[in-house]
C-alpha positions as CSV (number, residue, x, y, z in Angstrom):
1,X,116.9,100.8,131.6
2,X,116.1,101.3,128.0
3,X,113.9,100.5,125.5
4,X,114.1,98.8,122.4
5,X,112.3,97.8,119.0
6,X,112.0,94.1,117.9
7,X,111.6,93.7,114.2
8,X,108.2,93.3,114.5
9,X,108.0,97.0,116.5
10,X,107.4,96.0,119.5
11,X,108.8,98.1,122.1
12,X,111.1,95.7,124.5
13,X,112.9,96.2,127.9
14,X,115.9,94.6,128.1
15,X,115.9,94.3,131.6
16,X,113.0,91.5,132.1
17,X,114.5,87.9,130.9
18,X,111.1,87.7,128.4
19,X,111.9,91.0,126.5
20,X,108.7,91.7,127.6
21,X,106.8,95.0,128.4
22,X,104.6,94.7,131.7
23,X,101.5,96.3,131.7
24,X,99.0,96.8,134.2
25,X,95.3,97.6,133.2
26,X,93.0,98.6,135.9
27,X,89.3,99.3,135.3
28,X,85.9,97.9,136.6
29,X,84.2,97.5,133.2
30,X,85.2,93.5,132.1
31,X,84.9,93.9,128.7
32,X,86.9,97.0,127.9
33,X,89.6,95.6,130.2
34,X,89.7,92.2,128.1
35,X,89.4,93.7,124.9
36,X,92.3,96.3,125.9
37,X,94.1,93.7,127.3
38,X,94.3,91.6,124.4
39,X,95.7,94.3,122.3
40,X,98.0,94.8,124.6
41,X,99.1,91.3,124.6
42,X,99.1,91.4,120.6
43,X,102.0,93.6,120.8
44,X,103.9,91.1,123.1
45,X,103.6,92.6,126.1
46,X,102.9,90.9,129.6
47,X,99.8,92.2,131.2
48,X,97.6,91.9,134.1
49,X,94.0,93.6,135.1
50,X,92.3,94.9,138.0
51,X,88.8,95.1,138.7
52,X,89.4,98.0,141.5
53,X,91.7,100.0,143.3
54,X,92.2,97.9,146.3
55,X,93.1,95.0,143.8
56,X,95.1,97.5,141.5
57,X,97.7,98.5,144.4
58,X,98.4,95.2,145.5
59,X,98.9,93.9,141.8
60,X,101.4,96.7,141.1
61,X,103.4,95.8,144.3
62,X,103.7,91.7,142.7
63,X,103.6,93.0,139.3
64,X,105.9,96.0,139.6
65,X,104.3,97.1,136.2
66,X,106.6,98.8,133.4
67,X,103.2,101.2,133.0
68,X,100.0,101.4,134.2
69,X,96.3,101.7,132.6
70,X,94.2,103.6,134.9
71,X,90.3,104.3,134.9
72,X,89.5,107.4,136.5
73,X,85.9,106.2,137.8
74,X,86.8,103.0,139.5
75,X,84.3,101.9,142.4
76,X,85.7,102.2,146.2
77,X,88.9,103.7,145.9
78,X,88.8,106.3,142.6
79,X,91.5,106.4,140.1
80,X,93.2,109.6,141.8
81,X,93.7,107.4,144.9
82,X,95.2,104.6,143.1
83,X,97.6,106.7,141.9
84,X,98.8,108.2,144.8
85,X,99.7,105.0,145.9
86,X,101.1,104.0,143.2
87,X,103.4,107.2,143.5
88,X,104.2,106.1,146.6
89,X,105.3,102.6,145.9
90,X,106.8,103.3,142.2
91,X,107.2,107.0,141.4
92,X,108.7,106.8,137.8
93,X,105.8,104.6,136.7
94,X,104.3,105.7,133.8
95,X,100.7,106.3,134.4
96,X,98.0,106.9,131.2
97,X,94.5,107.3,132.5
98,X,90.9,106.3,130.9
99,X,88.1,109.7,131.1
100,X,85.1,109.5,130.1
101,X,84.3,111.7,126.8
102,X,83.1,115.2,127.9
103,X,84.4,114.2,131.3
104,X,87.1,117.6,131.5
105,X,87.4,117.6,135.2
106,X,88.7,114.1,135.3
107,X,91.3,114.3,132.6
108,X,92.3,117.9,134.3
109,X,92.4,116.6,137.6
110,X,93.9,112.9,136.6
111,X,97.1,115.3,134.6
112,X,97.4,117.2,137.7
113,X,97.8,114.7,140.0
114,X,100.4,112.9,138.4
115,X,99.1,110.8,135.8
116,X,101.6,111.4,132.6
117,X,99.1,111.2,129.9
118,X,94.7,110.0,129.5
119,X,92.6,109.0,127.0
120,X,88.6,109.6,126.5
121,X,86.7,106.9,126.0
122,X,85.6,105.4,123.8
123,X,89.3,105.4,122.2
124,X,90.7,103.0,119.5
125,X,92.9,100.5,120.7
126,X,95.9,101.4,118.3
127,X,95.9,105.2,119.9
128,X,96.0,103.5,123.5
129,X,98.9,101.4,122.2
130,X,100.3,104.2,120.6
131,X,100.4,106.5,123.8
132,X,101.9,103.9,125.6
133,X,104.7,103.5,123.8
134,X,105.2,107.5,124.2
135,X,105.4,107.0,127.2
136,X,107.5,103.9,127.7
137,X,110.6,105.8,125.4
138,X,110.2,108.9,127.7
139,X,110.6,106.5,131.1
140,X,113.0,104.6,129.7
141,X,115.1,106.5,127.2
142,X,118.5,107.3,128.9
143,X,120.1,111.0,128.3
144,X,122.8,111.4,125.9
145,X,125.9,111.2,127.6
146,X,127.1,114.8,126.6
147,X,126.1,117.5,128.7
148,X,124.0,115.3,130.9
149,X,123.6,118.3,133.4
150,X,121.8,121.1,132.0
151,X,121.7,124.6,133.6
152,X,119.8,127.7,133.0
153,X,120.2,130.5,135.5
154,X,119.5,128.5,138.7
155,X,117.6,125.6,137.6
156,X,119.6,122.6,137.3
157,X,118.7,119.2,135.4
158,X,120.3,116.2,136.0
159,X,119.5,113.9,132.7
160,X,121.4,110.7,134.4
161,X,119.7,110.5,137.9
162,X,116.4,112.4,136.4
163,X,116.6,114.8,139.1
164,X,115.9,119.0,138.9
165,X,117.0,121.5,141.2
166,X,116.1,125.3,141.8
167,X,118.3,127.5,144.1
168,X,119.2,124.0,145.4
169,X,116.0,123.1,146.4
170,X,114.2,120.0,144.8
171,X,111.8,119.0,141.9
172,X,109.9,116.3,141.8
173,X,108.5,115.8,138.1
174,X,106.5,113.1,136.6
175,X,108.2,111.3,133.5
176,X,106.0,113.7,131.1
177,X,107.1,116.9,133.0
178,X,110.8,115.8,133.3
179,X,110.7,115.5,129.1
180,X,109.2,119.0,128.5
181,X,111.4,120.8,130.7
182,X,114.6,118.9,129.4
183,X,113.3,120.2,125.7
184,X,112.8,123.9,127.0
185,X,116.1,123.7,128.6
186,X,117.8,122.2,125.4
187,X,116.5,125.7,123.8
188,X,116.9,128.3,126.2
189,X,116.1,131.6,125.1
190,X,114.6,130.0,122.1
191,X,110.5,130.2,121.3
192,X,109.4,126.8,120.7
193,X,106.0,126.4,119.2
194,X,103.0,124.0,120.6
195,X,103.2,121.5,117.4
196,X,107.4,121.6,118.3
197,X,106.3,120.8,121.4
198,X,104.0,117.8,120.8
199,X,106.5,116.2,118.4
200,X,109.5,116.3,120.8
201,X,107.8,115.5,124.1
202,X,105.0,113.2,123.0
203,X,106.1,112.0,119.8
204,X,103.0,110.8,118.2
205,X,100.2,113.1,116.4
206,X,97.9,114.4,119.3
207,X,94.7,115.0,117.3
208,X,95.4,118.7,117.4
209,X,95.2,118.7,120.6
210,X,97.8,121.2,121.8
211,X,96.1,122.0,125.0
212,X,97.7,119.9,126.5
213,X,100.5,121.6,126.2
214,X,98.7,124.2,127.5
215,X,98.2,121.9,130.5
216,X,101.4,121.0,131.1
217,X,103.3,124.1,130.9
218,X,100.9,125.3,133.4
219,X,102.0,122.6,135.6
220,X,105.6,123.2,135.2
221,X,104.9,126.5,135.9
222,X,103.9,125.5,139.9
223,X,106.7,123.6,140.2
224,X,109.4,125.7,138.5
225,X,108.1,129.1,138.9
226,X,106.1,129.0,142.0
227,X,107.3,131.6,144.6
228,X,110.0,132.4,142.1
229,X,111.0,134.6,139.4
230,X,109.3,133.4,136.7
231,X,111.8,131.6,133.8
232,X,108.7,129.9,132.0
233,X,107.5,132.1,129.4
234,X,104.7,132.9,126.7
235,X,104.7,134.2,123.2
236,X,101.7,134.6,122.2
237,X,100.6,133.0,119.2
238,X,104.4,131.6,118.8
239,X,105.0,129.6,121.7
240,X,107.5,129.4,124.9
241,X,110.6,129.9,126.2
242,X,113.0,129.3,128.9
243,X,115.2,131.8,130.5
244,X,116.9,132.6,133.4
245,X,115.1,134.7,135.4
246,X,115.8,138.7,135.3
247,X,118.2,140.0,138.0
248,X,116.4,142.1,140.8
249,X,113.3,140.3,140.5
């Protein structure tokens, strides 16, 4: 499925009869949720809210949300629970959580768990908005039709079915993870630099906050590298690069 831009802006998914982007919003505090919800709904998109997580999984199963709002602190079941289930249910659902400022250890452990992008609060609507859309076009973007199977040594990306393979063994990625290893694969060998990074993989000014590449290197690097020769590599104070890892290692 892929996205596409009214001529108002708005991001649209052909597949729903509306043209409309579905949105779930889950947090316990009523008037952030309305207020978020309402810009959401200003860009034409189809949302629905939850109050907790109980109420957010079984919204997502009716819903079957395009992506999801999450708040990390929810009552009851937490935000890191809700996403697992969510996993479970939808996997290639776009997840952008809500931390609380200062609140590190969420937005760490929120990243790490799967969610593809998060926001501290307080946050401007327009940045939510604007993340959202980031990761809607990574989702939902399909591969060029060239070369749609990249290889490097023995890791093997699939752009069609989304799918990555080391030594033949499987690698489950989140949408986020999937886009930055496709870049570093569409440059192997080449040093790619954090801001090169951020405007390839997340396509919108991050603040300066190129930790998070940081963040998610380091998470490729479990799945990729773990047990492995490593092919992920540092330059410091220049970047990365991909390569296939050195015989005899």
């Amino acid at each position: 499925m892929t996205t596409t831009a009214s001529p108002e802006g708005r991001t649209r998914l052909p597949h729903d009869d509306t043209g409309a982007v579905r949105v779930l919003v889950v947090g316990d505090e009523a008037p952030l949720a309305g207020l978020l919800s309402l810009a959401l709904r200003s860009e034409g998109w189809e949302v629905r809210s939850a109050a907790d997580g109980d109420e957010a999984v079984r919204r997502a199963r009716d819903f079957r949300p395009d992506a999801v709002v999450l708040d990390v602190g929810l009552p009851g079941m937490d935000g890191l629970a809700v996403l697992g289930r969510l996993r479970h249910d939808r996997p290639d659902t776009p997840v952008l959580f809500l931390a609380a400022r200062g609140a590190d250890g969420d937005r760490i452990a929120g990243l790490t768990a799967g969610g593809d992008d998060c926001v501290a609060k307080p946050f401007g609507l327009e940045e939510v908005v604007a993340r959202l859309r980031g990761l809607l076009r990574r989702s939902r973007t399909p591969a060029p039709r060239a070369g749609s199977v990249l290889t490097v040594g023995d890791l093997v990306l699939d752009e069609d079915s989304r799918e990555v393979f080391r030594g033949g063994e499987e690698i489950r990625l989140t949408a986020t993870e999937f886009e930055l290893l496709r870049f570093l694969m569409r440059n192997p060998r080449r040093v790619l630099s954090k801001p090169q990074i951020l405007d390839r993989v997340w396509s919108y000014d991050f603040g300066g906050q190129v930790n998070v590449v940081e963040l998610y290197i380091s998470y490729l690097r479990r799945k990729v590298d773990a047990g492995r020769p490593p092919m992920i590599h540092t330059r410091r104070g220049a970047g990365y690069l991909l390569k296939p890892a050195a015989a005899g290692n």
